[in-house]
Each structure stands twice: as C-alpha cells, then as structure tokens.
C-alpha positions in Angstrom: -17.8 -89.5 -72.2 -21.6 -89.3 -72.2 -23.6 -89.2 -69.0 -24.5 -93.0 -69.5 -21.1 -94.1 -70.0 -20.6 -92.2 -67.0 -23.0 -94.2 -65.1 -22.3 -97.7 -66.3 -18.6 -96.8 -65.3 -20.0 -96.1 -61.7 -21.9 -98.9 -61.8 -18.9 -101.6 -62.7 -16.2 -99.4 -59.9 -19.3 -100.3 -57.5 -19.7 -103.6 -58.0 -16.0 -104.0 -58.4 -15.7 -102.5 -55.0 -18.4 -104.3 -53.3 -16.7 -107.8 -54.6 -13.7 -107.0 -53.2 -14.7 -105.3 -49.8 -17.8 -107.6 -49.1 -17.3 -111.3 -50.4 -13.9 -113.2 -47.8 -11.4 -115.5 -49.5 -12.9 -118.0 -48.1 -16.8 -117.6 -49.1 -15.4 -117.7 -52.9 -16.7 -120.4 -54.3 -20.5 -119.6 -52.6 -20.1 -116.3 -54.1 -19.4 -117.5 -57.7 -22.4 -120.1 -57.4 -24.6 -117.0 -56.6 -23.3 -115.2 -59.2 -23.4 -117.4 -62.3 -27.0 -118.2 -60.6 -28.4 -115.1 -61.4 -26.6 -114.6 -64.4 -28.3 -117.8 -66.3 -31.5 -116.1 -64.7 -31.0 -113.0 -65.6 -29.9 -113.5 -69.2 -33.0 -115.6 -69.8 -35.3 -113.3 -68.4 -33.4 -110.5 -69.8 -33.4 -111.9 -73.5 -37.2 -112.6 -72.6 -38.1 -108.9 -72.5 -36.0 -107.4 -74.4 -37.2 -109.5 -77.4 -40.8 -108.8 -76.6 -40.3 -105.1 -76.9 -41.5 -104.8 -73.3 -37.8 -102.8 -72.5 -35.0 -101.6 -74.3 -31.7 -100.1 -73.6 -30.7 -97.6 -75.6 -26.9 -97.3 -74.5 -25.4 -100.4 -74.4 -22.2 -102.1 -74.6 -22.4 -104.6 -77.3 -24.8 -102.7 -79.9 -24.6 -105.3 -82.5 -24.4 -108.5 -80.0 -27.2 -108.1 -77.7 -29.4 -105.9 -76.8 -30.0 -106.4 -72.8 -27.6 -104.1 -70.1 -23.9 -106.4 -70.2 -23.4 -104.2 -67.2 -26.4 -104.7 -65.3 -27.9 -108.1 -65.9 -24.2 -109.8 -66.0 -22.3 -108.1 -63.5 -24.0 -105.1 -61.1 -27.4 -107.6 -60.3 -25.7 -111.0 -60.0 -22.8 -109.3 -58.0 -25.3 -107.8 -55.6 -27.2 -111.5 -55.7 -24.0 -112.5 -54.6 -23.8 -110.5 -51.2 -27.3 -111.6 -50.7 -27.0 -115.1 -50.6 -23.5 -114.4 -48.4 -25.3 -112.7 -46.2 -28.6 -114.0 -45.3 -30.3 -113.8 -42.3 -30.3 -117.4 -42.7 -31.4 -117.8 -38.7 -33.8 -115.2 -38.1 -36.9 -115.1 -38.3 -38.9 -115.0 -41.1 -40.5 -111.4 -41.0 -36.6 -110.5 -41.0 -35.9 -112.5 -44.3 -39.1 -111.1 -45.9 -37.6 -107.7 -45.2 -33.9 -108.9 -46.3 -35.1 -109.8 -49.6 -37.9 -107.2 -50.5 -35.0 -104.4 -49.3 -32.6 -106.3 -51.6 -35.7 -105.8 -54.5 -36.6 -102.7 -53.6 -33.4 -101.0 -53.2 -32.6 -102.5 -57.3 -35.7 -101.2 -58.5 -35.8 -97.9 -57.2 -32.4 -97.7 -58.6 -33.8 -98.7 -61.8 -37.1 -96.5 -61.5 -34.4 -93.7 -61.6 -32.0 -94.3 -64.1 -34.9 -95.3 -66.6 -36.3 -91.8 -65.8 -33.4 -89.9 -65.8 -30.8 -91.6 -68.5 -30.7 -93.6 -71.6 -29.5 -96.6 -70.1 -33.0 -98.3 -70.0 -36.5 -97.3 -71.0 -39.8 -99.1 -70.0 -41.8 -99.6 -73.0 -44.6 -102.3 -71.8 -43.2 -102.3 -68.3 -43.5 -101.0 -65.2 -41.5 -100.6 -62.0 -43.8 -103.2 -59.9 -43.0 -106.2 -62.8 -39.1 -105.4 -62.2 -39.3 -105.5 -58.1 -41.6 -109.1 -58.6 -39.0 -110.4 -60.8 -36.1 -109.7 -59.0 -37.9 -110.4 -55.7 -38.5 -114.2 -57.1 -35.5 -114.6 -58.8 -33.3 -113.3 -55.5 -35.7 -115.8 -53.8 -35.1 -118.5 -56.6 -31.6 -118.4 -55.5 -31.6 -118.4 -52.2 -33.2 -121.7 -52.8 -30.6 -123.6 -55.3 -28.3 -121.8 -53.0 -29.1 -123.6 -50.0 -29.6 -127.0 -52.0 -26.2 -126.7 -53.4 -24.6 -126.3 -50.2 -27.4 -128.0 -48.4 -24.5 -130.2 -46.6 -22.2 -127.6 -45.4 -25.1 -125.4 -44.1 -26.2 -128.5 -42.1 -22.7 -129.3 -40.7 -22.0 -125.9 -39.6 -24.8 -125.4 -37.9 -25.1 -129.1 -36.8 -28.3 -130.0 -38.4 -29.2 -133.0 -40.0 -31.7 -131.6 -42.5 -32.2 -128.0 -43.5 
C-alpha cells in the first residue's frame, strides 16, 4: 500500500472513530443533518474547483468517477462539520464562537497545507492555503446557520426561548 492509501486509510479509521466516540445515540439525527449539510456543500464547491483546474487530486478513489477526494469532501470534512455543529458553544459569547469556528478552519487547513506538501493526495494548482481556510470558515458557518433553523424549535424549547 502506497503512502497515500496509507493516509486516506488513517483518515476514514479517524473519522470512523470520532463518529462513534463523539456523536450520543441520541444527537443522531442532528449529526446526520450536519453531515449531509456539508456534504451538498462540499460536493458543489468541490466539483467547482476541481473542474476549474484550480486543485487536483492525484490519488483518488474513484479515478474514472470523479475527480474530488471521496474521502475527504464526503466523509473526513462533513464528519468533523458534524461534531461542530454538536458541539457549539452555542451560549458563549461571541469572541468564543469566532475562535470555535476559525480553530475548526484552521485546524482543516493546516491539515490540508500539509498533506498537499507532503503527499499526492491533493495539489494546489491556482490555490492557496488562505482560499481553503475562507471556504471552510463560511461553509462551517453556513451550517451552523441551516443548523439552527432546522432545529430552530428544539433549540428554543430546551433552552426555553421563544425565538432564537
């Protein structure tokens, strides 16, 4: 097994992991809303630049099918949008969810900075490592933001709010 195979192995035992050890029975169903979230977002962003020529993966799953990351924009980044939406700092203030979210950005993208330098998996052609911390910045935002509509009701009832 190559190096890269190695890695997006790692990558789905992670997530895999973090699913299971991070997301209760009972926050499910807000989970899988997060999830397929980011995957609509991520595949149409994805598709986006990847057709542009702006980046390409050279080691991918599905050579012939697609040529985004399978593993990263369908399952590592919507699982981790997942645990971000689960746990918000939903009542802190707000210089705590600026930090929440640009950690949740930042932490992706330096991952990324490094596997584009040091694999195959992914290779900037007309990108840089600033356009992939906006984008996930404002699409982690961008769900935090249907998330809360969706479940605008049950957020209000728990914590006995009319509006939120």
């Amino acid at each position: 097994m190559s190096k890269d195979k190695g890695i997006l192995l790692i990558c789905w035992i992670v997530a895999i992991g973090l699913l299971f050890s991070l997301i209760p029975r009972q926050k499910l169903r807000n989970a899988v809303l997060a999830f397929l979230y980011k995957q609509v977002i991520t595949w149409l962003f994805g598709l986006f630049v990847v057709e542009k020529g702006l980046i390409k993966y050279p080691v991918r799953e599905f050579r012939k099918a697609y040529k985004g990351s399978f593993s990263f924009e369908y399952f590592l980044y919507p699982t981790l949008c997942a645990i971000y939406n689960l746990y918000y700092p939903e009542h802190r203030s707000k210089l705590i969810k600026f930090l929440y979210l640009n950690l949740h950005a930042g932490v992706i993208t330096l991952t990324e900075f490094f596997i584009e330098r040091y694999t195959n998996l992914i290779k900037y052609v007309k990108w840089k490592w600033y356009w992939s911390y906006l984008t996930m910045g404002i699409s982690y935002y961008s769900s935090r933001l249907f998330y809360r509509w969706f479940f605008r009701d049950e957020l209000c009832e728990k914590n006995g709010e009319t509006n939120l």
